[in-house]
Backbone as numpy.savetxt, mean C-alpha at the origin, in Angstrom:
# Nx Ny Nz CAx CAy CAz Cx Cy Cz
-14.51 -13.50 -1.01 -14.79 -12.46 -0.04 -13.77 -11.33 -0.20
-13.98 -10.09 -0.08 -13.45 -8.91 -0.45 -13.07 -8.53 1.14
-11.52 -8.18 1.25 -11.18 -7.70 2.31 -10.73 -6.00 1.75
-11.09 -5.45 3.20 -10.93 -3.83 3.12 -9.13 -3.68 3.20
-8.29 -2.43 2.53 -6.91 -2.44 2.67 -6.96 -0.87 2.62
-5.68 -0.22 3.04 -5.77 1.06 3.04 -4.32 1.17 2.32
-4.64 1.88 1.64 -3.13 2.67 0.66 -2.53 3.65 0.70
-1.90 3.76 1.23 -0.96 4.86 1.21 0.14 5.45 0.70
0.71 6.51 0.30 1.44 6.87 -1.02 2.05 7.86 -0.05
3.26 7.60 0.75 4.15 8.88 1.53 5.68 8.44 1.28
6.48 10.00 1.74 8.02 10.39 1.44 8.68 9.13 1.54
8.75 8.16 2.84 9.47 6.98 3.20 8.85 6.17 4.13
9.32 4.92 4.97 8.54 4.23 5.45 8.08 4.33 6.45
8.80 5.40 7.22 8.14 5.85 8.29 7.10 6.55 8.33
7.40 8.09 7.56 6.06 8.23 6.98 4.52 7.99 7.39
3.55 9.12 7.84 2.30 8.72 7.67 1.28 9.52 7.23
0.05 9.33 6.58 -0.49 10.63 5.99 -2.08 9.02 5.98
-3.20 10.00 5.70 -4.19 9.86 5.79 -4.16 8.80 4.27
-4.46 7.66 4.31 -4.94 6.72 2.84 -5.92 6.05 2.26
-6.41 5.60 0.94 -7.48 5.10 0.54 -7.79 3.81 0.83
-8.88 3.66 1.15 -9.92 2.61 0.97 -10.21 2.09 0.03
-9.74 1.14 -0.46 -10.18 -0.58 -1.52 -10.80 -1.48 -0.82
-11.73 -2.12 -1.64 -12.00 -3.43 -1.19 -11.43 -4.18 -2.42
-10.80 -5.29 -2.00 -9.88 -6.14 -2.88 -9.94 -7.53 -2.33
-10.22 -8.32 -3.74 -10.19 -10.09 -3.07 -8.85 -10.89 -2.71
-7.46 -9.90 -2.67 -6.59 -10.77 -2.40 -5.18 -9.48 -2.02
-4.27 -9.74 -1.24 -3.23 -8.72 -1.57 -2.61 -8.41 -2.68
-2.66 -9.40 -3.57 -2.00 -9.24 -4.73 -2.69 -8.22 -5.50
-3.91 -8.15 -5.45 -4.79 -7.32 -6.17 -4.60 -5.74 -5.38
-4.54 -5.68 -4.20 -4.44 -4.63 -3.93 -2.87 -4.14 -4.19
-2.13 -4.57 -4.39 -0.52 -4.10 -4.42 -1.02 -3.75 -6.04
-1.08 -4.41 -6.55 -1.56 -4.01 -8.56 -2.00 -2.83 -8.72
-3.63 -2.26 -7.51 -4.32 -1.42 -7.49 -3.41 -0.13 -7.37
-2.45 -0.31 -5.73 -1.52 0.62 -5.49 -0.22 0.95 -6.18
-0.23 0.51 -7.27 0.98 0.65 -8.45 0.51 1.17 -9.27
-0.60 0.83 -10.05 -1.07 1.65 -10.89 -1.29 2.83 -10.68
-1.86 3.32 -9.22 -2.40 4.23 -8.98 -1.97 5.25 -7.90
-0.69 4.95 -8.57 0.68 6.01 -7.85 0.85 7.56 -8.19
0.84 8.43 -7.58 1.00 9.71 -8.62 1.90 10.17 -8.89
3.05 9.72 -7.84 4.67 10.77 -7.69 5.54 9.73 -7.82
6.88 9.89 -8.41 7.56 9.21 -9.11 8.75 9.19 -7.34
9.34 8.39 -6.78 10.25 8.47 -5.30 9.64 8.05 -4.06
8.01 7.81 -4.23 7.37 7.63 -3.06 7.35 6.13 -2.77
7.12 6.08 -1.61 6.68 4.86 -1.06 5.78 4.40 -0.89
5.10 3.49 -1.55 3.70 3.23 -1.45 3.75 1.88 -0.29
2.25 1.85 0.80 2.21 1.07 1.59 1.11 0.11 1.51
0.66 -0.75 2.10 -0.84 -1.23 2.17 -1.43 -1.71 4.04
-1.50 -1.20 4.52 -2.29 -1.66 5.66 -3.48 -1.92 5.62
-4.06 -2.73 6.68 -5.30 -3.40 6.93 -5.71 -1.94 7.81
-7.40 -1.89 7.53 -8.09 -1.08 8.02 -7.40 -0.35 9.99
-6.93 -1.49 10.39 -6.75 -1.01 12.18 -5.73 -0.27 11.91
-4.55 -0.56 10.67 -3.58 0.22 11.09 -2.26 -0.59 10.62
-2.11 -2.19 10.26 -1.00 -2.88 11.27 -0.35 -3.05 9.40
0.61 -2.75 9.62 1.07 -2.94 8.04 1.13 -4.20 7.12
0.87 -4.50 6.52 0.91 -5.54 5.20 1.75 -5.59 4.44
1.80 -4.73 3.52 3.16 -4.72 2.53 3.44 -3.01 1.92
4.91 -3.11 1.83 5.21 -1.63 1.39 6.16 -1.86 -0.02
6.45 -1.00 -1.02 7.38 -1.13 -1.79 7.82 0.51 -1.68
9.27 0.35 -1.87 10.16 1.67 -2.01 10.43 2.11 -2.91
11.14 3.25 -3.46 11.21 3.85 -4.96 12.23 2.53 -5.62
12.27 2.55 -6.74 12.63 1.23 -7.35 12.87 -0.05 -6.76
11.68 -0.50 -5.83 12.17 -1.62 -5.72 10.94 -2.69 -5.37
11.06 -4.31 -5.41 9.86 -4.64 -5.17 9.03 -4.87 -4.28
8.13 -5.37 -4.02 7.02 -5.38 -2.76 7.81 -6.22 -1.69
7.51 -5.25 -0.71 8.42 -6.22 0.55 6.87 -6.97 1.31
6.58 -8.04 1.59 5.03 -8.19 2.55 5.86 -8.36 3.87
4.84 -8.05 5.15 5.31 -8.27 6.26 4.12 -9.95 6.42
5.12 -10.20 7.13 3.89 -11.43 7.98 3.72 -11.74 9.07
């Protein structure tokens, strides 16, 4: 089953700006999706679930933090 995730690519973690829609069968797949498909080299990429509530973020060099 394919769950919906939203991606987001802003300055730091506070940060918020409007993000994409994946459907992805696992988080792991969506963190892969949101790495590859980074455009700016310092940003913070995030992953929330569709309502809003955060999942996992990684910071400029460093690795995926997940919340749980």
């Amino acid at each position: 089953m394919k769950n919906a995730y939203v991606i987001k690519e802003v300055q730091n973690i506070n940060s918020d700006r409007e993000g994409v829609t994946i459907r992805s069968n696992s988080l792991s797949c969506a963190k892969r999706t949101a790495s590859r498909n980074q455009s700016f080299q310092g940003t913070t990429l995030k992953i929330e679930t569709e309502n809003g509530a955060l999942l996992a973020y990684k910071e400029p060099d460093k690795k995926w933090v997940e919340i749980l």
